[in-house]
N, C-alpha and C positions, 0 to 999 in steps of 0.2 A: 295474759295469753300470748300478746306478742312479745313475750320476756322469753317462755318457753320456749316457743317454735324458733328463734333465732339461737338459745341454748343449744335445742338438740341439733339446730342445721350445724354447729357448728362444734359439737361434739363428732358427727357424722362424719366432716371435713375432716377431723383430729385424727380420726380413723383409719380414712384412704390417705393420709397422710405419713402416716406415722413407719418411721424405720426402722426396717429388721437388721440384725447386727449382719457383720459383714461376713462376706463366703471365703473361708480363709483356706488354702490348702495344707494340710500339719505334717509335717514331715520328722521324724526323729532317728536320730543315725543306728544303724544296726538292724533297722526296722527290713520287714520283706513285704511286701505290696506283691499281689498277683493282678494282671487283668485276662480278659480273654475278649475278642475282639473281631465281630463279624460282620464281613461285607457282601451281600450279594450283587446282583446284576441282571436285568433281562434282555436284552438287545430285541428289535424287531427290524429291520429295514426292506426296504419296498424296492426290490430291481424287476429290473424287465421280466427275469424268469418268475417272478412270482415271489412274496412274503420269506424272506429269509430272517431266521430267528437262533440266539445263541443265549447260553447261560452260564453262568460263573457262582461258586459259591466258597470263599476263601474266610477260616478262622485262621485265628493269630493268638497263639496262649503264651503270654513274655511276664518274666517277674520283674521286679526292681527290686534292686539291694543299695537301701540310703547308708551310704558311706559319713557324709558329714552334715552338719546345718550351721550356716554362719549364722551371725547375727540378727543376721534381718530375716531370719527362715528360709534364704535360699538354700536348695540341696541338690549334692551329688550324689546322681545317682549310676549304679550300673545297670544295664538293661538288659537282660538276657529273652532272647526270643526264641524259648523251648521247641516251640512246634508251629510249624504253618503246614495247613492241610487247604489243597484249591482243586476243585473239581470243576471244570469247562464242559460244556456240552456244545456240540455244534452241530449240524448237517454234513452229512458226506463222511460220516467217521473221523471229522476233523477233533473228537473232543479228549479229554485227557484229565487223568487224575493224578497230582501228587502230594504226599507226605514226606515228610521230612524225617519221622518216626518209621517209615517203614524201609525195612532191608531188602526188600525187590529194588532192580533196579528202574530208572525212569525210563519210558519209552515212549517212542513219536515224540510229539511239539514237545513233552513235558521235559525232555533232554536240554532242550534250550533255556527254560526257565529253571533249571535243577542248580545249576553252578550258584546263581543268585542265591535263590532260597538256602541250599545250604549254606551258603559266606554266613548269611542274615541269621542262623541259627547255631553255628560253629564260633565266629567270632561276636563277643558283647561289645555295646556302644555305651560310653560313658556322657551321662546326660547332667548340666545345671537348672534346676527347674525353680523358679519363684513361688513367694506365697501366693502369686493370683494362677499361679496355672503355668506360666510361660515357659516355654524352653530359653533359656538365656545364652546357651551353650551346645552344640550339641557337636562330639567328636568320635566320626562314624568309622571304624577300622581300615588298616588299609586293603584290607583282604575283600572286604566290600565293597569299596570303589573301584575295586581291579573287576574284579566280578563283573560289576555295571559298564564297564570298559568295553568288555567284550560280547555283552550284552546285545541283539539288536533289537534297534526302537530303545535304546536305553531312556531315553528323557521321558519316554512315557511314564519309566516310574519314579522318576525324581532324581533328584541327585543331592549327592549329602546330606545335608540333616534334614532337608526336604521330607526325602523318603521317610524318614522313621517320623518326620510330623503326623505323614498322610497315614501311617502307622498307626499311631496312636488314635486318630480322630475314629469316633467321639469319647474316648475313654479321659481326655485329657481337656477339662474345658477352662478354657479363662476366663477369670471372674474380676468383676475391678475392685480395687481398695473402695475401701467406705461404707455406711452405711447403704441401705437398698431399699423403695421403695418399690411398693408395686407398681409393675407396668414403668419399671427402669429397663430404657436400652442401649446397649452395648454392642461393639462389633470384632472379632478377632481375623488376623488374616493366614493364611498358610500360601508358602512359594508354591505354585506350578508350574515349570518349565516346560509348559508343554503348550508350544507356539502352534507345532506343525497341529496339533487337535484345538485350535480353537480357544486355547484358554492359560491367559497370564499368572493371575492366581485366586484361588479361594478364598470368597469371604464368609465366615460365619454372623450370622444377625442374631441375638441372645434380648431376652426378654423377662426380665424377673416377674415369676405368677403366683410368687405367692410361698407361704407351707401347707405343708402338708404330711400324711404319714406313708412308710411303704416299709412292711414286713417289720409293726411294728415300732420303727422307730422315727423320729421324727426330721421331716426332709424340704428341700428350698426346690421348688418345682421353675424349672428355667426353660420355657419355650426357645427352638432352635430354628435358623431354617436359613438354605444355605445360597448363594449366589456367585455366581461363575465370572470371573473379571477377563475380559478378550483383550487380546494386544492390539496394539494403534492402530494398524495394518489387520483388520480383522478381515477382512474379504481375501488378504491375500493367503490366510490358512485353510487348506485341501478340507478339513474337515471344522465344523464348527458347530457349536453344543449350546444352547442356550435352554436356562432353566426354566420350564414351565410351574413348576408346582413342587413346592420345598414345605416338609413341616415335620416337629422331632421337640421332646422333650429331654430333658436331664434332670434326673435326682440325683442333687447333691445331699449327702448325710454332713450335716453343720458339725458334727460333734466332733465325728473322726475325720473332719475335714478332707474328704474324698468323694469321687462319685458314687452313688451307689447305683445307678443303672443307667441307658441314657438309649433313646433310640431315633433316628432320622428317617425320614423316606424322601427321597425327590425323584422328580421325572423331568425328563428332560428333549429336547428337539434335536435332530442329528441332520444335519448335510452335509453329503461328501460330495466335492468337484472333482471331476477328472476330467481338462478339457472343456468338452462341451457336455459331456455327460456329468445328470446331479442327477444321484441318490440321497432319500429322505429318510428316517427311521424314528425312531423313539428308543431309550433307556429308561430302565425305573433301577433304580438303585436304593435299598436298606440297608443301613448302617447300623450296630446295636454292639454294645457294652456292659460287661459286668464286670465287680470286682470280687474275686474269690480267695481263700484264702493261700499264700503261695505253698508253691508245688504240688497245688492240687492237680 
């Protein structure tokens, strides 16, 4: 009897033990990848006048065209970023809608972001990406760094390969070499230059849960959730964000070694100093990813 019950404890162990092959991302040259890639935003802040509240909701539809694979499966890719459509809402008729796809032209604030957005859709970025996910390389045109130039508040959207990192997330996730058991975790980081709000740079916390199926086919279920890294000097930034509450999965499809969906939520604390005056607010921001087939 006591033969058994130490068998099956230890079949059991054998079980939550046991490794699923590794998350490889497959790249092969000629190949087109499409993703499509959306960010919302809710902004709330609390001033004297009363609850002031803002909305943003910006897709991103960009192909890749893998050019080469070395040896090691690293690939060159080009990036072409077809269409970004961002519609802002705000109070006082502050809000503004553009597309990059439409021939009206841009009016109010959206003038100001228009020069960007089109560089980011006129001229492609040439990307090296590894089997685990990584951008190794990223060489962003000159037409889009002139853009960001003249930009104001350019650091808020990054700079360099920065930007097209914050681009891609969550479509683009790092996975490590090796076998994976459940309840393995991992962390990836993304630059953000963005001192004057609070925050150094992004870290992603990843969590292998397991397989699973979706539409189908069978997929590595990767719990996500995200944390905001402040600069040394953090009290000395006007504005400052800290994450309350971060959670998001990713399916990965093992086969076609790619994501197949992936979505985040976080919400976060806001204080802006001015002076002696502090303003308090809240964000909640939704991230989501799919992969479609390109030029759809």
């Amino acid at each position: 009897m006591l033969y058994r019950s130490l068998a099956a404890a230890l079949a059991l162990i054998a079980s939550v033990l046991q490794a699923d092959e590794p998350l490889v991302w497959k790249f092969s040259a000629g190949e087109d990848l499409a993703f499509e890639v959306r960010q919302t935003s809710d902004v709330t802040l609390d001033s004297r006048g009363g609850e002031v509240r803002s909305k943003s909701d910006q897709t991103a539809t960009l192909d890749w065209k893998v050019e080469t694979v070395d040896a090691a499966g690293a690939a060159k890719v080009v990036q072409d970023i077809r269409r970004l459509q961002l519609t802002f809402d705000a109070p006082g008729g502050q809000g503004y809608q553009l597309d990059t796809d439409s021939e009206e032209p841009p009016q109010g604030l959206a003038t100001m972001i228009a020069p960007v957005y089109r560089a980011l859709t006129e001229h492609n970025c040439q990307l090296t990406v590894s089997p685990q996910g990584e951008i190794l390389k990223s060489e962003p045109p000159e037409e889009v760094l002139q853009s960001l130039k003249n930009f104001p508040g350019a650091a808020a959207l990054g700079k360099g390969g920065a930007l097209y990192q914050q681009l891609l997330r969550p479509a683009l996730i790092e996975v490590p070499a090796g076998e994976l058991k459940v309840g393995q975790k991992w962390v990836s980081f993304i630059e953000a230059p963005l001192a004057m709000f609070g925050v150094e740079a992004a870290e992603f916390q990843y969590e292998y849960l397991g397989e699973r199926e979706a539409d189908g086919r069978p997929v590595a279920a990767i719990g996500v959730r995200l944390m905001l890294i402040p600069p040394e000097d953090e009290n000395a930034a006007p504005v400052q964000v800290r994450v309350v509450q971060s959670e998001g999965e990713v399916l990965f499809d093992r086969e076609a070694g790619r994501v197949h969906s992936a979505r985040l939520e976080s919400r976060c604390e806001l204080k802006f100093t001015d002076g002696k005056q502090v303003t308090t607010g809240e964000v909640t921001q939704t991230a989501t990813a799919k992969l479609a087939p390109a030029g759809e």
